[in-house]
Backbone as CSV, one residue per row, in Angstrom:
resi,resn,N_x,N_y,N_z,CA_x,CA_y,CA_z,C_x,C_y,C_z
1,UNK,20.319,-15.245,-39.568,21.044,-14.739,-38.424,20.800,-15.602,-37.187
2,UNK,19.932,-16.362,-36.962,19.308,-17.268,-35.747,20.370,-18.552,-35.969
3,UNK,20.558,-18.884,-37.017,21.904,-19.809,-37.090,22.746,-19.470,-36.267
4,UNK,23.364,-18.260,-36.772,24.584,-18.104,-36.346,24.320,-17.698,-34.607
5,UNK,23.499,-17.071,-34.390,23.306,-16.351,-33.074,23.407,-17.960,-32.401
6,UNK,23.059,-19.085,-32.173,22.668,-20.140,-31.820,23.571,-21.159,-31.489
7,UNK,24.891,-20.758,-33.001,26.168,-21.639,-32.768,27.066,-20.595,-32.037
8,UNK,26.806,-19.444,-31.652,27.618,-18.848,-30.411,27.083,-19.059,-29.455
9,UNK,25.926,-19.568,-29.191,24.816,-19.723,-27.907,25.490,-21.565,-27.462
10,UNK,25.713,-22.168,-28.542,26.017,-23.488,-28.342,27.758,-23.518,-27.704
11,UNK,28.488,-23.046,-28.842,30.237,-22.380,-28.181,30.374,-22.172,-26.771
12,UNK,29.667,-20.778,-26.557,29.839,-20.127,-25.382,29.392,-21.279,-24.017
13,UNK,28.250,-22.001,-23.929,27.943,-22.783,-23.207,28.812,-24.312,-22.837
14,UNK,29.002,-24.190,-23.762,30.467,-25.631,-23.507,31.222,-25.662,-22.102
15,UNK,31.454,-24.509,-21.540,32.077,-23.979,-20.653,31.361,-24.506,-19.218
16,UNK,30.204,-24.072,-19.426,29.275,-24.313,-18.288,29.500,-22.621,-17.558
17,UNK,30.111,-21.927,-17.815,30.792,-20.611,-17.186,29.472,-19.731,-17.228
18,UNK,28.935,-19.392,-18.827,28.062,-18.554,-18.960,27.189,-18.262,-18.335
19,UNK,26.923,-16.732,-18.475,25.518,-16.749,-17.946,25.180,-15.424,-18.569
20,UNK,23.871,-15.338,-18.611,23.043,-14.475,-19.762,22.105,-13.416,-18.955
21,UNK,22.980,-12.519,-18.310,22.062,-11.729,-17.557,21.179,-10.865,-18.090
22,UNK,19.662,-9.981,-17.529,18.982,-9.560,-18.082,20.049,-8.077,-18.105
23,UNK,20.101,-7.125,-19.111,20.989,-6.105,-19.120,20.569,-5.058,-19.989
24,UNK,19.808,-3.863,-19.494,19.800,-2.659,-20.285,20.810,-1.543,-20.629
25,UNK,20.683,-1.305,-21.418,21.916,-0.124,-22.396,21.074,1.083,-23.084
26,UNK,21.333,1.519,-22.762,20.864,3.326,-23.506,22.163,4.239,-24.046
27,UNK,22.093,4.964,-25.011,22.828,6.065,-25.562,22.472,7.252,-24.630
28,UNK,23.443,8.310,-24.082,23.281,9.335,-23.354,23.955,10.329,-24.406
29,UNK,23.159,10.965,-25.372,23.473,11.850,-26.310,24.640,12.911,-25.711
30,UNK,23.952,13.774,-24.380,24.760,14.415,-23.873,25.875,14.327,-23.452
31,UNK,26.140,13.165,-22.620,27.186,12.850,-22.094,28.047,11.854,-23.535
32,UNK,27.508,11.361,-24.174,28.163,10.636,-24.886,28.992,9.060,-24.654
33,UNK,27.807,8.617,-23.387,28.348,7.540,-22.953,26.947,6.756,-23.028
34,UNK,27.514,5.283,-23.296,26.976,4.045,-23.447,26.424,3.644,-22.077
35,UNK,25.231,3.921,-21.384,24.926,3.150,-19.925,24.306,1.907,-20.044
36,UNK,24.644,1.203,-18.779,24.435,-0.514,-18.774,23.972,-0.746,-17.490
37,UNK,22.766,-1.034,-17.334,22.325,-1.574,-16.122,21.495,-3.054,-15.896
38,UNK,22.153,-3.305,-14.909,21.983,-4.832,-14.582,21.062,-4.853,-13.373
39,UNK,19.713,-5.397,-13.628,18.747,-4.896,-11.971,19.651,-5.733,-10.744
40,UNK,19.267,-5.070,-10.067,20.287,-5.700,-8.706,21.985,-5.510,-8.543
41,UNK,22.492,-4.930,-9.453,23.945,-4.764,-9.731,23.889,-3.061,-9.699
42,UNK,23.594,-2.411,-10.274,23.450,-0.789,-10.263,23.883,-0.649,-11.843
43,UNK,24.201,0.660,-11.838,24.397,1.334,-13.421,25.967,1.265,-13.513
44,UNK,26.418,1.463,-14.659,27.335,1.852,-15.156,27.889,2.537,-16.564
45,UNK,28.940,3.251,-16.808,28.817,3.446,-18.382,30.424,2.904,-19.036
46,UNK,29.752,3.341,-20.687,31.101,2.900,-21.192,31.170,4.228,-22.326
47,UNK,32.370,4.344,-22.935,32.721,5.412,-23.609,33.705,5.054,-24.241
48,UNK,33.600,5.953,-25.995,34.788,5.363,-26.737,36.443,5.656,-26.472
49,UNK,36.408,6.779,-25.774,37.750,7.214,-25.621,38.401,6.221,-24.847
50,UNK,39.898,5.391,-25.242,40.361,4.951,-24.910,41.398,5.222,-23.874
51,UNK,41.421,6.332,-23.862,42.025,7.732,-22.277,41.143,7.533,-21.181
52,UNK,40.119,7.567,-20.938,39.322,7.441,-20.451,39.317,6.278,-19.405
53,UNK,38.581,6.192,-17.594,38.902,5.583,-17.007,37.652,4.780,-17.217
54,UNK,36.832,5.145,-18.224,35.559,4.219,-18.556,35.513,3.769,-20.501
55,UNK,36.517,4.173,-20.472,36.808,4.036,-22.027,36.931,2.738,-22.533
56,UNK,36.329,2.600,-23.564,36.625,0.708,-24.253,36.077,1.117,-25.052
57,UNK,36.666,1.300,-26.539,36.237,1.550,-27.672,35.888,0.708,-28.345
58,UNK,36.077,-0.259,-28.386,35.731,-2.050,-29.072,34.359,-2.369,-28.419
59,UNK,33.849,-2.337,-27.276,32.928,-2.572,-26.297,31.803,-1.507,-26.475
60,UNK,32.484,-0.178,-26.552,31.660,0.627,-27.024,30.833,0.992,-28.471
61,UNK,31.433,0.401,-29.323,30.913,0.275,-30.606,29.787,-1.142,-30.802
62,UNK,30.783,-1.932,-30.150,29.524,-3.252,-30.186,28.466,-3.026,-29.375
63,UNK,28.478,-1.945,-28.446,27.145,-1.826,-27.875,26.555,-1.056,-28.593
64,UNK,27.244,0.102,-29.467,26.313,1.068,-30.467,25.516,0.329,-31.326
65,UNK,26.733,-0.689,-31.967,25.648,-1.616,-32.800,24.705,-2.135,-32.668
66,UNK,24.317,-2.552,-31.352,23.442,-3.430,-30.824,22.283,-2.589,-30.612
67,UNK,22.105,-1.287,-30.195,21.265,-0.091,-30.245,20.467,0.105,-31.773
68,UNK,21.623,0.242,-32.461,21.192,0.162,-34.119,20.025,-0.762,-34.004
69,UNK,20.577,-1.590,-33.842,19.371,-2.698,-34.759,18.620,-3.184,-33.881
70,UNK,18.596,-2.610,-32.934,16.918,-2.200,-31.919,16.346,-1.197,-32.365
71,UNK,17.240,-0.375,-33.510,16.285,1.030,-33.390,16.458,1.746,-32.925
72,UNK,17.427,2.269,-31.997,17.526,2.831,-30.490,18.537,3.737,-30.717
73,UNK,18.568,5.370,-30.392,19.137,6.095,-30.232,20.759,5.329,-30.086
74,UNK,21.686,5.788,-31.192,23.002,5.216,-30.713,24.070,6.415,-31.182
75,UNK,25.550,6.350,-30.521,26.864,6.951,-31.791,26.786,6.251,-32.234
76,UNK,27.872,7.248,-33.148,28.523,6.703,-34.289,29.187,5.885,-34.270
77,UNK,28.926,4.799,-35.593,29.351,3.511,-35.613,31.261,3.371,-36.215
78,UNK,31.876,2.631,-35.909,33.245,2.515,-36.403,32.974,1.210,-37.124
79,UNK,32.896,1.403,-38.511,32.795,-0.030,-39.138,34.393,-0.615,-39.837
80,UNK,35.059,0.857,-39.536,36.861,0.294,-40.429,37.491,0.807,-39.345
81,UNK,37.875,-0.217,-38.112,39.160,0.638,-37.710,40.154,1.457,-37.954
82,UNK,40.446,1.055,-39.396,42.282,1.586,-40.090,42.191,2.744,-40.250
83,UNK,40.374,3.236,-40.805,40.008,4.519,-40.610,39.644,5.288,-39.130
84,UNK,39.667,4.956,-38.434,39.912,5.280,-36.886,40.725,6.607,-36.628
């Protein structure tokens, strides 16, 4: 996986654009939203409903995933859209 993580690390930088901020994410069971905080920027959340004025369901799953495999309290994962 360090391969691959490395040739998107190499891609993305071509640009000179990137930048790799430090960024925490937590699952809020209750609320059911994805929070993201950036020190010096403040909080924010994300949520799967695509109705929603914080909704991004694509964004929101790749952050569930990313919880997963920290270990970390996450929703439910959408691994087949078509089943959506």
């Amino acid at each position: 996986m360090f391969l691959v993580d490395r040739l998107e690390q190499i891609m993305t930088e071509r640009s000179g654009r990137t930048a790799y901020p430090r960024i925490g994410i937590w699952f809020d069971e209750q609320a059911g939203d994805i929070h993201l905080s950036i020190p010096g920027h403040g909080l924010s959340t994300v949520n799967g409903k695509a109705e929603s004025v914080r909704g991004n369901p694509h964004l929101f799953n790749k952050l569930a995933k990313a919880l997963r495999d920290e270990g970390k309290p996450h929703p439910p994962l959408i691994e087949n859209w078509k089943d959506r």
